[in-house]
C-alpha positions as CSV (number, residue, x, y, z in Angstrom):
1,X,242.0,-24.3,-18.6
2,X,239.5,-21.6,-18.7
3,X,238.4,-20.0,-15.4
4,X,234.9,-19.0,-15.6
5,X,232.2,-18.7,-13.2
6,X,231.5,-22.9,-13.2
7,X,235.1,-23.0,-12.1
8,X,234.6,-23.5,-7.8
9,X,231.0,-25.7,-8.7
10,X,232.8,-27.5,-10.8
11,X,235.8,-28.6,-8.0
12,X,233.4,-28.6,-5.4
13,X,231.4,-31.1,-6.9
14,X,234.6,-33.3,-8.0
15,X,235.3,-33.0,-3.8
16,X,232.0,-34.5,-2.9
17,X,232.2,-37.4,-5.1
18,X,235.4,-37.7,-4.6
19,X,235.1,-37.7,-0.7
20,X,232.0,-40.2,-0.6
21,X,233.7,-42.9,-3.2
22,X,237.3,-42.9,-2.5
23,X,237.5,-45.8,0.2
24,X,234.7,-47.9,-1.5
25,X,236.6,-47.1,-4.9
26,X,240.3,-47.9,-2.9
27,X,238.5,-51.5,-1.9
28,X,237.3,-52.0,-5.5
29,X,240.7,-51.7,-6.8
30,X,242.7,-53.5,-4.2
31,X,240.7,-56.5,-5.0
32,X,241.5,-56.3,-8.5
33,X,245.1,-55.4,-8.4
34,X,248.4,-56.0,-6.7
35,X,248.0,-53.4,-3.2
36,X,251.1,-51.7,-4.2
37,X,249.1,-50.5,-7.3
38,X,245.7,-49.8,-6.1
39,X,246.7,-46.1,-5.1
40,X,248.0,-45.3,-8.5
41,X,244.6,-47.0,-10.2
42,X,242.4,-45.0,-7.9
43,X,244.0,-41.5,-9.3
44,X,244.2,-42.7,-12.6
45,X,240.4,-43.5,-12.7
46,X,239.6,-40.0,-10.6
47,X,241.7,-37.7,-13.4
48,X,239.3,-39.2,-15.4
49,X,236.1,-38.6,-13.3
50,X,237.6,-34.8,-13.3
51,X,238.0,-34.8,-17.0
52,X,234.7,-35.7,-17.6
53,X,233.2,-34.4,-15.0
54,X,229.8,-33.1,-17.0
55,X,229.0,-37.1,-18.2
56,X,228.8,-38.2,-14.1
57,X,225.0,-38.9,-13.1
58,X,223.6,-36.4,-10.5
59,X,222.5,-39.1,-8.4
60,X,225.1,-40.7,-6.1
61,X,224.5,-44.3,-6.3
62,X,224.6,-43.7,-9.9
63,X,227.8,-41.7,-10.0
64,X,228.8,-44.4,-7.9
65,X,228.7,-47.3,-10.1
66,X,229.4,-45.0,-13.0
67,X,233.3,-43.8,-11.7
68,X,233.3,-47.9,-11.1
69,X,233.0,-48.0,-14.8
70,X,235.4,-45.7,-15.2
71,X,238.0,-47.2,-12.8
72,X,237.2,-51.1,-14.4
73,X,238.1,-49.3,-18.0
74,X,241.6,-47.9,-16.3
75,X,242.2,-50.9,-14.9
76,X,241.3,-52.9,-18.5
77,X,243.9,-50.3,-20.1
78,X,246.7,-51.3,-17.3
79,X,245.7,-55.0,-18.2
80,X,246.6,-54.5,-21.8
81,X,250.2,-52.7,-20.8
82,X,251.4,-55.5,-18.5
83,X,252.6,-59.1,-20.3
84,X,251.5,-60.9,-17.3
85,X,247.6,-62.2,-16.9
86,X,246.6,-60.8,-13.5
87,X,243.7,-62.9,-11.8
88,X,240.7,-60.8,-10.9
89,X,239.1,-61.1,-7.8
90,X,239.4,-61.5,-4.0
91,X,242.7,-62.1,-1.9
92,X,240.4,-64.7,0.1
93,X,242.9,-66.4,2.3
94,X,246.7,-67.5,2.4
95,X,246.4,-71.0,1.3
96,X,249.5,-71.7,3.3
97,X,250.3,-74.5,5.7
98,X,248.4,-73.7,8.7
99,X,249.0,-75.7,12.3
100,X,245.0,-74.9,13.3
101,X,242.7,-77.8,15.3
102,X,239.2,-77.8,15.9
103,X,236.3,-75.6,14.1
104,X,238.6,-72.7,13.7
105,X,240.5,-75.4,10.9
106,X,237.1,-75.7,9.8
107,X,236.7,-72.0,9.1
108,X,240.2,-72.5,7.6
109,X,239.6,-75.6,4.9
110,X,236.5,-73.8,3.9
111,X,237.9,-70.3,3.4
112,X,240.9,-71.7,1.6
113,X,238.5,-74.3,-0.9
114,X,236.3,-71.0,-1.4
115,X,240.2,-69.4,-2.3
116,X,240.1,-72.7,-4.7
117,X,236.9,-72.9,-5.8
118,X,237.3,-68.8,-6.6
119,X,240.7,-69.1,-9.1
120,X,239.2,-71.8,-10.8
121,X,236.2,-69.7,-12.2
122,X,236.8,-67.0,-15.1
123,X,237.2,-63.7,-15.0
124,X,234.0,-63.0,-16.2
125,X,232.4,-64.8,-13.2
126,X,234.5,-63.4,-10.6
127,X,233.9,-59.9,-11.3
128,X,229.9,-60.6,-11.9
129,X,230.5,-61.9,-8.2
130,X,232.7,-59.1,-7.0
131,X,230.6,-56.6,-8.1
132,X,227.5,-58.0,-6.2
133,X,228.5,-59.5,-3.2
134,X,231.9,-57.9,-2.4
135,X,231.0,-54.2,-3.8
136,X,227.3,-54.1,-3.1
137,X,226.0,-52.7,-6.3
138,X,222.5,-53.7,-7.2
139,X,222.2,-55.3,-10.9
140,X,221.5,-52.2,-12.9
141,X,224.3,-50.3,-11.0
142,X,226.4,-52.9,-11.8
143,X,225.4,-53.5,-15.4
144,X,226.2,-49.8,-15.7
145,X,229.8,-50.6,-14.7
146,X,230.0,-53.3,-17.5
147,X,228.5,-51.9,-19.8
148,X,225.8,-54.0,-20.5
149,X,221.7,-54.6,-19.7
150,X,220.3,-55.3,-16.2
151,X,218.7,-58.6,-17.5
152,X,222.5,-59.7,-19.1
153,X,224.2,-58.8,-15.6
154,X,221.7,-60.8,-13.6
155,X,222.2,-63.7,-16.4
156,X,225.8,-63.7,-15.5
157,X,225.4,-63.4,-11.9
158,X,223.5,-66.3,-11.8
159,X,225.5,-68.1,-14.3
160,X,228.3,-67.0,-11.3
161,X,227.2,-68.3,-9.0
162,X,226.0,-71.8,-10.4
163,X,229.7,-72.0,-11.6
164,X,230.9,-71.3,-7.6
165,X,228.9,-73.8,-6.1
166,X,229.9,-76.7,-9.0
167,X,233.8,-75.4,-7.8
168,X,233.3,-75.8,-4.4
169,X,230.9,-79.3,-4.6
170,X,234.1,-80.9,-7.0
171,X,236.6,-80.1,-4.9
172,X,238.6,-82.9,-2.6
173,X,237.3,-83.4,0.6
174,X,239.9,-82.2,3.0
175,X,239.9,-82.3,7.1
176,X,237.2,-84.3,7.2
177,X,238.1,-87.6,7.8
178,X,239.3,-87.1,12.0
179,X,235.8,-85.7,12.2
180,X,234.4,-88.9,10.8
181,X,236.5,-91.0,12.9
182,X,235.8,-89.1,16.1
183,X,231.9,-89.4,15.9
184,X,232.1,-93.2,16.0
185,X,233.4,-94.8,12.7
186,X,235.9,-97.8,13.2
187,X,238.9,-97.5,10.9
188,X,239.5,-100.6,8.8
């Protein structure tokens, strides 16, 4: 490595992007990978930010979704090395037994059908989803991370999102029926 002039730019820039992306980069990757594995992607992706250092955009939002690129190409490569088919997406809730009453069994049934409704979709759709809702990045930002147009990223989001709600209205009904019964139905 040579050790011109650039030299203490050059780290002090890779310090600044790397101070204002690691937790929102951290929370991109532990929704995409065992936790046990998320520090490991994060460096991974960030040797590569440092190696190619020059091709990051000057703007921060940019370099934003840009090392987000980077990291979902890492995270493809550690994909292809594993034999096992890792779902992409949200830990959402423990679909567990649970011993809850009332609306907070409400909040329950729906968070764990929205865990449902969110496994059945591919993974295409979940990380369309991901990248909007849970990561926050506008659709050219996160076409950028795809590698693909604005237009085809909003496409899919939308293509997403229809898929979601046709998961979520197909599921069973679940917990509803004491609610029925307690606002004046007769059982049979």
């Amino acid at each position: 490595m040579s050790h011109d002039a650039r030299a203490p730019d050059r780290e002090q820039t890779f310090r600044t992007l790397y101070d204002a992306l690691y937790a929102d980069l951290h929370r991109f990757v532990q929704r995409r990978v065992h936790p046990d594995h998320a520090d490991d992607v994060v460096a991974e992706a960030f040797l590569v930010v440092w190696r190619r250092l020059d091709d990051v955009p000057p703007a921060l939002d940019d370099a934003r979704a840009w090392v987000f690129g980077v990291t979902r190409h890492v995270l493809l490569n550690e994909r292809r090395g594993e034999q096992r088919r890792r779902a992409l997406g949200v830990r959402l809730a423990d679909a567990g037994t649970c011993g809850v009453h009332g609306t907070e069994a409400d909040g329950v049934v729906r968070r764990v059908d929205l865990a449902a409704a969110w496994h059945r979709l591919s993974e295409t759709h979940q990380e369309a989803l991901a990248l909007a809702v849970l990561d926050g990045l506008d659709a050219p930002r996160a076409a950028a991370v795809l590698g693909i147009s604005p237009v085809a990223f909003r496409l899919r989001l939308s293509r997403a999102r229809r898929a979601l709600r046709l998961h979520l209205d197909h599921l069973p009904a679940r917990g509803h029926a004491p609610a029925r019964l307690t606002e004046g139905a007769t059982t049979p």
